[in-house]
C-alpha positions as MATLAB code, in Angstrom:
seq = 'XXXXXXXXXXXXXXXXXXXXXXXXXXXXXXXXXXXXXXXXXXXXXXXXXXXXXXXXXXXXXXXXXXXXXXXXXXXXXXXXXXXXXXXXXXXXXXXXXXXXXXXXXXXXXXXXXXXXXXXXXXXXXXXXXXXXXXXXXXXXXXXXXXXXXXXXXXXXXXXXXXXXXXXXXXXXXXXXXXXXXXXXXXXXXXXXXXXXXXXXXXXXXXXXXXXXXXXXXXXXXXXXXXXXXXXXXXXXXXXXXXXXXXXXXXXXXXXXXXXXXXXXXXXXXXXXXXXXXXXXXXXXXXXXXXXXXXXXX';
ca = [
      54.852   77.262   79.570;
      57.503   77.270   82.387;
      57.003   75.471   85.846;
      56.690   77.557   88.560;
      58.894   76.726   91.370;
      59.011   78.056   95.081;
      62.281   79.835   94.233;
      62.452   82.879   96.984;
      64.661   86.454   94.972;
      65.857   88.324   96.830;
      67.553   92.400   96.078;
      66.364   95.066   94.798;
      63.836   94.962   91.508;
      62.654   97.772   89.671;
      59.274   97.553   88.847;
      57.462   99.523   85.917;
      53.660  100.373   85.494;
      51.821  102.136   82.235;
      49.654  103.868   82.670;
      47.981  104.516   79.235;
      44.713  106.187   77.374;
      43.332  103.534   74.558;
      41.751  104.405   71.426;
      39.580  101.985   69.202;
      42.810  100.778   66.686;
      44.033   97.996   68.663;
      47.631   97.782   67.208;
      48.379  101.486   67.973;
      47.549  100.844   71.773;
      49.945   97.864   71.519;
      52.539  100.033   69.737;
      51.673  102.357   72.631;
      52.152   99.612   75.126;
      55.476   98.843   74.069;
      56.955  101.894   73.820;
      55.519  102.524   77.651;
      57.239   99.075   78.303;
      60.560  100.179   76.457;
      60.558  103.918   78.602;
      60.110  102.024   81.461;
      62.918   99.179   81.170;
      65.166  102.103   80.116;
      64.551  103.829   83.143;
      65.704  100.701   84.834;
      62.392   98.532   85.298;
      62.884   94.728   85.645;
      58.848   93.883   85.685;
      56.655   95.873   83.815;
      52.954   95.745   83.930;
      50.302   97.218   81.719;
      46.457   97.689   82.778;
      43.496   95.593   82.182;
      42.454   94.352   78.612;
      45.467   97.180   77.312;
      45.076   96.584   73.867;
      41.385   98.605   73.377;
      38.643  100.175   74.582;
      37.164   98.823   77.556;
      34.803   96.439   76.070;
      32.524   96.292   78.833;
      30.368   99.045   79.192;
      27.804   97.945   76.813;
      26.656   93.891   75.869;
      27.470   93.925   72.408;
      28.044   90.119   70.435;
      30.522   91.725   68.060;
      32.709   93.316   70.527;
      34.102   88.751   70.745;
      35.545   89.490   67.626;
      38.148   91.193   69.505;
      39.193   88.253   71.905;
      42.303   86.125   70.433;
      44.101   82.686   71.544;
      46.930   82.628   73.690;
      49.825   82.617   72.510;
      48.157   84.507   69.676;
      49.307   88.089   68.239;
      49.433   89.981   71.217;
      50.963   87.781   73.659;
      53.732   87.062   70.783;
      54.772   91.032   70.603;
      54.698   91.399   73.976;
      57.183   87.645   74.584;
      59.473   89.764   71.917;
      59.851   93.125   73.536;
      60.590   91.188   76.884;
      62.891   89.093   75.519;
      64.604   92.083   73.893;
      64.629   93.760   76.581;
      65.167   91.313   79.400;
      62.504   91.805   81.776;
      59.648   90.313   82.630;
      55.914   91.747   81.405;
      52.748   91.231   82.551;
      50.082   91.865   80.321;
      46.173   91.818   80.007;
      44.301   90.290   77.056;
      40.742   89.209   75.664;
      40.805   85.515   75.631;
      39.610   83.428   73.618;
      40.147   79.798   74.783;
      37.153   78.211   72.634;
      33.947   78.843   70.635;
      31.477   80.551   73.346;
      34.502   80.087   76.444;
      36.195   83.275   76.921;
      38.365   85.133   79.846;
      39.862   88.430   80.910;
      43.284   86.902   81.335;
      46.358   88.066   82.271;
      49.980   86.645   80.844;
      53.514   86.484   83.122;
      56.644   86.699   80.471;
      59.923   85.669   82.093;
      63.079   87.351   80.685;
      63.853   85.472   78.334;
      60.373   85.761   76.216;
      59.199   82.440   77.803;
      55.179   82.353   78.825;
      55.299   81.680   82.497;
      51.616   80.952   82.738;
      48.222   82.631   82.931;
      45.935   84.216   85.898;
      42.166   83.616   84.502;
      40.705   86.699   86.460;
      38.583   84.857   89.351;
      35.968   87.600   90.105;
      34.161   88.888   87.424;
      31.945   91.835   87.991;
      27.854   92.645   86.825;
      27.881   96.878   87.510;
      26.595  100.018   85.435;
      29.175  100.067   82.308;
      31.146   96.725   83.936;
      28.966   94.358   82.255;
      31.919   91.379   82.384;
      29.803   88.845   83.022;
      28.414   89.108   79.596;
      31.639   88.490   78.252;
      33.694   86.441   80.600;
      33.930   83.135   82.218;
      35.050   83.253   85.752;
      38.771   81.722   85.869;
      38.878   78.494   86.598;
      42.992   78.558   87.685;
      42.959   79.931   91.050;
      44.971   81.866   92.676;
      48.529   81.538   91.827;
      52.345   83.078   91.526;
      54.984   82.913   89.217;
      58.961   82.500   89.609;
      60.397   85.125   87.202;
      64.262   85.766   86.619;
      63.769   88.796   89.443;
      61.082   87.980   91.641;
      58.384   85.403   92.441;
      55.156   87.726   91.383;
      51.532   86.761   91.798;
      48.996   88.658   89.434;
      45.050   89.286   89.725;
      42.708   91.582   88.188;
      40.545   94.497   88.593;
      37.934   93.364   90.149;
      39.410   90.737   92.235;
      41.161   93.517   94.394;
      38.315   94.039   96.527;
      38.603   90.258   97.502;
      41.116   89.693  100.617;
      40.893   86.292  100.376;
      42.418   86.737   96.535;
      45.454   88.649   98.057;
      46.019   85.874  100.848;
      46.206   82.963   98.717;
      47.974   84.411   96.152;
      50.229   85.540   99.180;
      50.342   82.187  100.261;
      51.960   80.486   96.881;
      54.655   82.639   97.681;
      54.499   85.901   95.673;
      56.739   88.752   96.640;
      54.648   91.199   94.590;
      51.398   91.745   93.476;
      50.613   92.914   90.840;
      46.789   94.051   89.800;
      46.112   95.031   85.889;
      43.125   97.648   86.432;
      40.380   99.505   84.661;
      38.763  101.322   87.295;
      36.840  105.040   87.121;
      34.104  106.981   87.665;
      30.865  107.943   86.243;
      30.350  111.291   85.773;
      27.309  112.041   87.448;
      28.714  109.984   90.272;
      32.105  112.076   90.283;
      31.451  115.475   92.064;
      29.576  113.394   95.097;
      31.474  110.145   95.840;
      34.794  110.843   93.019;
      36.586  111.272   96.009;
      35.682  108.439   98.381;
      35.199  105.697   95.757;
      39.118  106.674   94.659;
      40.589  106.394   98.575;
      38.372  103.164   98.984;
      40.066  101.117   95.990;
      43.405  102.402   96.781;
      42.741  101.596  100.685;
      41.781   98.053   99.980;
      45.004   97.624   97.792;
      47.109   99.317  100.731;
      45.600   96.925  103.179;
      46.354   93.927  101.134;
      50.233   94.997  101.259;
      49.599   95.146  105.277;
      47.923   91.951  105.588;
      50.198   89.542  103.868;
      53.827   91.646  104.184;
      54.416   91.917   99.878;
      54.692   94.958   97.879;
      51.198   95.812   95.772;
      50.878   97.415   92.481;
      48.297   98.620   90.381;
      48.587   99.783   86.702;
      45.226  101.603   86.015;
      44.260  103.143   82.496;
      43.255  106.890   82.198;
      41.093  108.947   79.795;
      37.520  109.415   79.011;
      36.105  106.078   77.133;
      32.368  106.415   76.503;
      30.576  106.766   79.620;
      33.459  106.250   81.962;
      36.422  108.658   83.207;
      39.336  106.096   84.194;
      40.586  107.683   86.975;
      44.614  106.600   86.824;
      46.031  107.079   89.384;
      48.475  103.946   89.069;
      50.629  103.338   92.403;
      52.711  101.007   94.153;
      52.751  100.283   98.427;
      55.396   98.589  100.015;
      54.652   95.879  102.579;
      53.684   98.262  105.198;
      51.001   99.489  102.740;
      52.913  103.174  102.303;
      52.330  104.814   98.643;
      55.931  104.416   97.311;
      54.123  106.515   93.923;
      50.950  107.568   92.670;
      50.770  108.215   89.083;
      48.409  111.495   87.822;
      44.478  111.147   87.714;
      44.665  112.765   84.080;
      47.333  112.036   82.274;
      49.399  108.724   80.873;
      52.597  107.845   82.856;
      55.039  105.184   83.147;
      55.918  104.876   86.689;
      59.487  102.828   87.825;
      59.605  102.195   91.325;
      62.124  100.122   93.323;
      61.159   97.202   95.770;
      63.806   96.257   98.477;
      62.533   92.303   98.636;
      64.217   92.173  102.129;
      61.626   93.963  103.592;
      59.251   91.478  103.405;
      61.353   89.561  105.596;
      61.455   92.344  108.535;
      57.705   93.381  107.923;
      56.355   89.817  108.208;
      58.737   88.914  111.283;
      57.467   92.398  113.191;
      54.420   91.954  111.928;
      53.797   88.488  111.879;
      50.389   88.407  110.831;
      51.054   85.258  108.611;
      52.379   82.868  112.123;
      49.414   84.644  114.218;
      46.874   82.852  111.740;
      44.199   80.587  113.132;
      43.654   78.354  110.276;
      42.437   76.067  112.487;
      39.197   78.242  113.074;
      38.253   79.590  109.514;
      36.343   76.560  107.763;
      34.073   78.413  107.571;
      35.106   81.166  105.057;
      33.932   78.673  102.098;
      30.164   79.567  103.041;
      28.172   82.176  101.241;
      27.193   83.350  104.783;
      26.253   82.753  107.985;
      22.694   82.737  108.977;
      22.600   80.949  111.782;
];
């Protein structure tokens, strides 16, 4: 695993979401994966990121024991096809897996892949929810890695997951190692008796929160988001990418897989965080007390 460093990039990088419907035969939504990642390094991507846990179904929406059969190590299969294709192609992939770290220990994990096939490291996602059809606490340990970026051959990128978008204090310290771009693996839709009523506003409130993490800390923010009906749940897509003033560069379809390429001008985090210095004006003097639950008194 490499050492991260504080190494700034700057120029232009290309960056490359898929945005895919799963099936139950894990290896074809790997094979699926990677030809997503191949379209979108052809169409110039540097970093390409899939969504959350990629490689299946969404495992989540019922607690079923034998659905642990499908967590492996890392490096294990998955993580060794995906080191191939980026090494292949040189560019760096982010990818989402079931891990299993020990008997009865396991974590919705995502890998960094440098260039040259190297593991960077892992993000252990911190957040882990307990909702209708989301029942990740069942099968997940919260990460125990914090919050953390990576120095890649084209950009220093942090990574969290899914759930931990609705978090701003997972966006700030991930800012604050240094990442340039954020990147959030997602699984993220509706249920359908919920759809007609609150589709609409549950939609503009997870892309909103995204959009005002890209504000807040002056760094481009993507999301790759599946799509597709899976049981119970209509993923709602809708993959997209904000620049540091929190402005939709792309939004992918609601219905249908797409691999979105995108280019981030790393320069303008420079002239975003120096006219809107939001990181100097910071009194971090005066929040202590953010590590409470809450304040009752």
């Amino acid at each position: 695993m490499k050492n991260s460093t504080t190494t700034i990039k700057s120029g232009v990088v290309p960056i490359g979401l898929v945005q895919m419907a799963c099936e139950p035969a894990k290896q074809r939504n790997v094979d699926r994966a990677l030809d997503g990642i191949r379209q979108a390094a052809q169409t110039g991507a540097k970093i390409v990121c899939l969504q959350e846990l990629f490689h299946g179904f969404y495992p989540c929406q019922s607690e079923d024991h034998s659905r642990f059969a499908e967590a492996e190590s890392i490096p294990g299969p998955t993580t060794e096809r995906l080191a191939e294709a980026a090494k292949q192609l040189g560019i760096v992939v982010i990818g989402s897996v079931f891990e299993r770290r020990a008997a009865g220990i396991y974590h919705n994990t995502a890998i960094v892949i440098d260039a040259d096939g190297t593991l960077c490291g892992l993000y252990r996602k911190m957040h882990i929810p307990d909702d209708p059809l989301y029942y990740e606490k069942f099968y997940f340990t919260p990460g125990d890695l914090g919050f953390r970026s990576f120095a890649t051959r084209f950009a220093r990128i942090g990574v969290c997951v899914c759930w931990d978008q609705w978090f701003p204090e997972a966006a700030r310290l991930t800012a604050m190692t240094g990442a340039q771009i954020l990147f959030y693996p997602t699984a993220i839709g509706w249920l359908p008796d919920e759809k007609p009523q609150w589709g609409r506003q549950q939609h503009e409130a997870w892309e909103t929160m995204m959009r005002s993490h890209a504000i807040a800390n002056g760094i481009y923010v993507a999301a790759a988001n599946r799509v597709g009906t899976e049981s119970a749940l209509e993923f709602w897509g809708a993959s997209f990418v904000a620049d540091p003033y929190g402005q939709i560069m792309h939004r992918a379809d609601h219905l249908r897989p797409e691999v979105v390429v995108v280019e981030c001008d790393l320069s303008r985090i420079e002239v975003a965080r120096t006219h809107w210095p939001f990181l100097r004006d910071r009194r971090v003097d005066a929040y202590e007390q953010l590590t409470e639950r809450y304040l009752d008194r």
